[in-house]
KEVOFI-83797 format. One record per residue (C-alpha): residue number from 1; x, z, y. Coordinates in pm, whole numbers. Layout:
N
+-----+--------+--------+--------+
!   i !   east !     up !  north !
+-----+--------+--------+--------+
! NUM !      X !      Z !      Y !
...
+-----+--------+--------+--------+
***
This chain:
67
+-----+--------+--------+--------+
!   i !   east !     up !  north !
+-----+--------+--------+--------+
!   1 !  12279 !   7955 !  -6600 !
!   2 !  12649 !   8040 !  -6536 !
!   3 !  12792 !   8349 !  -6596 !
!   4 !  13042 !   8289 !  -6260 !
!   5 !  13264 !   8629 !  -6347 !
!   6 !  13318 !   8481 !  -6717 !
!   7 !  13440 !   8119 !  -6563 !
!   8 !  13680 !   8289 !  -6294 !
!   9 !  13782 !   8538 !  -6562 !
!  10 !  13889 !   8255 !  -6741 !
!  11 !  14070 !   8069 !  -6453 !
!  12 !  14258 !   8368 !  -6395 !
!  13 !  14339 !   8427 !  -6789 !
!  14 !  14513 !   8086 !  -6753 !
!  15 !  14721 !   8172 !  -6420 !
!  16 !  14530 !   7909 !  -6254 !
!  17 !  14336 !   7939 !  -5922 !
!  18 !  13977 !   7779 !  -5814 !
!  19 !  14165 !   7508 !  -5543 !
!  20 !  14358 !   7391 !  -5883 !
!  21 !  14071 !   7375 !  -6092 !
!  22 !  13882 !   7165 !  -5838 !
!  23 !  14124 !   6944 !  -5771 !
!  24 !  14154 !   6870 !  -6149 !
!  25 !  13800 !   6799 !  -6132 !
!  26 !  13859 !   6602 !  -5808 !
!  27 !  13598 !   6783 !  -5607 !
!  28 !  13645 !   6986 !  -5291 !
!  29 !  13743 !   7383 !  -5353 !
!  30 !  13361 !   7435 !  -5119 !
!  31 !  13192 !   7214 !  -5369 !
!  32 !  13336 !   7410 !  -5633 !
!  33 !  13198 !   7736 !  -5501 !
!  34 !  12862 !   7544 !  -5414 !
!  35 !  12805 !   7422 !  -5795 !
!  36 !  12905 !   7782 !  -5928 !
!  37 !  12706 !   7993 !  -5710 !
!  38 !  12393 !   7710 !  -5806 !
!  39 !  12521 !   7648 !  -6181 !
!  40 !  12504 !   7280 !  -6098 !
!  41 !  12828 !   7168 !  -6263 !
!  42 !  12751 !   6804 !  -6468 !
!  43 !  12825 !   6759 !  -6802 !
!  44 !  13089 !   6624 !  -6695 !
!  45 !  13245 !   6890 !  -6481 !
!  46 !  13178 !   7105 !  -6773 !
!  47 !  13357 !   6905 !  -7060 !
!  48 !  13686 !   6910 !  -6789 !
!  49 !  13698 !   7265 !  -6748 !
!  50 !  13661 !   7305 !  -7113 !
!  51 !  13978 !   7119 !  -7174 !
!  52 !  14172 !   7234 !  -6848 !
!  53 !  14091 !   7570 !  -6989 !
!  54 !  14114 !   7543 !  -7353 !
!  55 !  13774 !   7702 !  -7412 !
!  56 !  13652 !   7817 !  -7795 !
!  57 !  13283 !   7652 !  -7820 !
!  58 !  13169 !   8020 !  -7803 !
!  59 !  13375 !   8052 !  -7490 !
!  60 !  13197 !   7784 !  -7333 !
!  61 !  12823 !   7846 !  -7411 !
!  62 !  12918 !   8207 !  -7357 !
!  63 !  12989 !   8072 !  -6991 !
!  64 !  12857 !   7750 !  -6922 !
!  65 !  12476 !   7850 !  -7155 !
!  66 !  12482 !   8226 !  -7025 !
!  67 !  12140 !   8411 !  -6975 !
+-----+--------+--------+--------+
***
């Protein structure tokens, strides 16, 4: 499960916006919202946003692993 606030929170912290992290990712900003709101980001998705946001490895499981 994704904790959605935690990610955005995040996105926000780093004066970036959802549009730039999906491009980054090379997805659509609607496919963005789709995989958040349905915590269906791959691995692969994941390990981008970790770098793009410079995530701790609590960070991320806080987010990406949240209950």
């Amino acid at each position: 499960m994704l904790d959605e606030k935690a990610l955005r929170g995040k996105i926000i912290e780093k004066g970036l916006s959802t549009t730039e992290i999906s491009k980054q990712l090379n997805i659509n900003p609607s496919t963005f919202y789709r995989k958040a709101k349905n915590s269906s980001f791959t691995i692969a998705d994941i390990d981008k946003m970790i770098d793009i946001l410079g995530l701790t490895k609590a960070d991320a499981i806080r987010i990406f692993l949240y209950r």
